[in-house]
N, C-alpha and C positions, 0 to 999 in steps of 0.2 A: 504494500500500500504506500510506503512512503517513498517508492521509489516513482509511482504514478504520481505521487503529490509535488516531487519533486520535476518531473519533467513537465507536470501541467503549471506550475509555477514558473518555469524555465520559458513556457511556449508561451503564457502572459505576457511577463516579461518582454520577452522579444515583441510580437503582436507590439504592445504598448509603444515600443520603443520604433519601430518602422513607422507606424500610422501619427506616432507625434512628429517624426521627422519629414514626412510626408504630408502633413496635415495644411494648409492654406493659412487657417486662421490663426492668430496665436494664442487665444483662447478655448479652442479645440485640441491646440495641439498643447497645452498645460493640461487640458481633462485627458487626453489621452498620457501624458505624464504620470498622472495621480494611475493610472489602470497600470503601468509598469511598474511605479511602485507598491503597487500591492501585489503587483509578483514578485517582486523581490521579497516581500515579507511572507509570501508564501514559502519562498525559498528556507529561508531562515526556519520557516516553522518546520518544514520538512528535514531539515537540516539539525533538529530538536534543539532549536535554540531561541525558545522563547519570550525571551527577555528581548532580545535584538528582531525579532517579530514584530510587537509591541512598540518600539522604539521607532521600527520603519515606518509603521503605521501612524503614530503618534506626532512622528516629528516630521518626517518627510511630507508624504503622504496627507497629514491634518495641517499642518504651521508652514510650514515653506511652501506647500504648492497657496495656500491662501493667501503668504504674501506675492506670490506669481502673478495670480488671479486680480487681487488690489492692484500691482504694478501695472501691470498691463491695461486693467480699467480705467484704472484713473488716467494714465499718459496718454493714453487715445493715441498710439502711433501709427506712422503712417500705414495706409491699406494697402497690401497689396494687391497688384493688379490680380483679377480672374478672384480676389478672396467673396466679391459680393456673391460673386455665381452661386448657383446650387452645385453641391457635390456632387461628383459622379460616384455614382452608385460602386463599384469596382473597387475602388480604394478600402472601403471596409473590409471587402470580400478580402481582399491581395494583403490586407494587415495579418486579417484571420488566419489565412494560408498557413503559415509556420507552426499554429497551436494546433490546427487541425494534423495538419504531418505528425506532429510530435506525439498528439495524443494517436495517432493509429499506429505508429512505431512503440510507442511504449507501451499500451495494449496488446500487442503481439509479442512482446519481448516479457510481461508478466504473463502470459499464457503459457509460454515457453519454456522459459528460463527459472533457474532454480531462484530462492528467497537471496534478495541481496542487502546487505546490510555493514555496516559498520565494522570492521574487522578487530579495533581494538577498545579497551572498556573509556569511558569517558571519564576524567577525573570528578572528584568529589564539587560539588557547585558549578556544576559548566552550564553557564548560560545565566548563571544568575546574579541578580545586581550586585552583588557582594564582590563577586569576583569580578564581573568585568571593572568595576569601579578600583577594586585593588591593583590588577592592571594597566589600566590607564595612569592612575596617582602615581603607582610606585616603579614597577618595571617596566613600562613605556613614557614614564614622566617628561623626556626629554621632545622627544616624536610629539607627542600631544602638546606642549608649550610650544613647538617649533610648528606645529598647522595652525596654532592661535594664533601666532604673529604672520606666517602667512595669509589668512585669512584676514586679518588688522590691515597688513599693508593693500592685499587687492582693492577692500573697503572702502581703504581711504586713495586708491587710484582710480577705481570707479565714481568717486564723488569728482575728482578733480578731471577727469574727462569729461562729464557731464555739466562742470559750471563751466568749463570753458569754450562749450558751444554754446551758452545762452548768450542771450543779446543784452549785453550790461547798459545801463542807461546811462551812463556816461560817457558812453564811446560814440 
């Protein structure tokens, strides 16, 4: 079972991620966002790690795609050409494509194939806040302060590309 849960997560996932990339609008293609990330937290859960499930869903998935959605609303950017049309019908179909493959291949391969699973025992707290939080604080502390200032700097490089194409009223 968690090998179907894991491939139909996987075929989400993808789906999600072509038809956002594919998508016209930019507000379609963040809702198709939000559907890849709950494949990903599919993953995760198939993956027995449901703390980091929760968190896909919670943080990605609920709080960033909604500041995506704000963003995009509010700045009213420009249209692009062909976005008023109606969609062509096709495109869903050709996103779907990949999950559909993956679920008939994975189907036929739990028909077939013996139970596949985990090969070795998982430690004591895997997946759970304790530990991932002991993780990050203690044995990855460096990595994790080093994507904060990463993330600081882009921040504040994206603020400063964006004031400096407005139209200052003194100029």
């Amino acid at each position: 079972m968690e090998t179907f849960l894991f491939f139909f997560g996987g075929a989400v996932l993808l789906s999600g991620g072509i038809a956002a990339v594919a998508s016209r609008s930019a507000v379609n293609a963040a809702c198709w966002l939000v559907f890849a990330f709950l494949g990903a937290a599919g993953l995760f859960a198939a993956l027995h790690a449901p703390f980091l499930a929760v968190l896909q869903v919670l943080v990605y998935a609920g709080a960033v795609m909604v500041l995506f959605l704000f963003v995009i609303m509010m700045l009213e950017g420009p249209v692009m050409q062909g976005e008023s049309r109606r969609p062509r019908l096709w495109l869903p179909l050709l996103a779907m494509a990949p999950a559909v493959v993956i679920a008939v291949v994975a189907s036929r391969a739990l028909r077939t194939a013996a139970p596949v699973g985990f090969d070795t025992v998982l430690p004591d707290g895997f997946g759970q806040p304790l530990r991932v939080s002991w993780l990050l604080l203690q044995d990855y502390v460096f990595a994790f302060q080093m994507i904060a200032i990463l993330l600081l700097v882009a921040m504040v490089g994206a603020l400063a590309l964006g004031r400096s194409e407005r139209k200052r009223p003194w100029q």
